[in-house]
N, C-alpha and C positions, 0 to 999 in steps of 0.2 A: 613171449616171442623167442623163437629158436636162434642160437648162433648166428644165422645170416641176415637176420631182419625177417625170414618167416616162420612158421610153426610147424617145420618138419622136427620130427627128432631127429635129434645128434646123430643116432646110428645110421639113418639116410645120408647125412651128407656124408659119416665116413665111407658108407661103401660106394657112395658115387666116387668120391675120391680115388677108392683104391683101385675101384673097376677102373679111371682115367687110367690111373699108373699102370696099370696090367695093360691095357690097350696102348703105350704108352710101348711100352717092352714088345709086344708083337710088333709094331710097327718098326722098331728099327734092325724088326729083320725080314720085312716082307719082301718079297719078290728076290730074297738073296740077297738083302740086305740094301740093295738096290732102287727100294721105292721112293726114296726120300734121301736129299741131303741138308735138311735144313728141320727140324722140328722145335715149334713153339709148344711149350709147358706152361698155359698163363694160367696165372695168382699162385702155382703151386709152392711159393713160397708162403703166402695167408693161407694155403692147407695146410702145411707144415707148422708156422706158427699157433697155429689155431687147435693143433692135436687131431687131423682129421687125417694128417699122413705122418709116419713115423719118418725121420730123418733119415734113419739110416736105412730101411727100405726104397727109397729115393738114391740115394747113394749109391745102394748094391747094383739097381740098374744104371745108375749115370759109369759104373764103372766098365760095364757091357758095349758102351758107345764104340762102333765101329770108327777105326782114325778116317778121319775124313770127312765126319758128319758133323756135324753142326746142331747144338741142341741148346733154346736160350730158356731160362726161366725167367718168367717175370712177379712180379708183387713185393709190397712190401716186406721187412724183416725177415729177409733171408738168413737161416742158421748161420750162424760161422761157420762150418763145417763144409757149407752150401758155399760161400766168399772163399774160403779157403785151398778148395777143389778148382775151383774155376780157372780159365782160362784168360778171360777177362771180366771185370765187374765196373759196373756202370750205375750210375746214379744220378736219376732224376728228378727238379724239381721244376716247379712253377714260377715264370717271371712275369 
């Protein structure tokens, strides 16, 4: 059984990941930056954890983020780096 519960190899899910992230960086300048002021990034922190996205390639674009935009990641074990950068971090469980 592969990384996510199926039998792809590993090198599929990194390059879906990293295709995400690339699609990811186009979009927060489409239409002039203007296409989006809110973009969800979900689980890319279990990519990250996981080795399927490098941290700091993550980073090089969160730091691109036009002001004004709004960009949330979500998944478990977010890097430090990921908590450290942020503007606000949030933490939920189950009651």
């Amino acid at each position: 059984m592969g990384i996510l519960g199926d039998k792809l190899p590993r090198e599929d899910h990194i390059k879906a990941a990293e295709n995400a992230l690339e699609h990811f960086r186009e979009e927060l300048f489409r239409g002039g930056g203007k296409a989006w002021d809110l973009i969800v990034l979900d689980e890319i922190n279990v990519a990250t954890s996981l080795g399927l996205l490098k941290k700091e390639n993550v980073l090089s674009i969160l730091k691109l983020v036009p002001q004004g935009k709004i960009v949330i990641l979500t998944g478990r074990a977010a890097p430090q780096e990921f908590l450290d950068n942020a503007h606000l971090v949030t933490e939920m469980k189950e009651v």
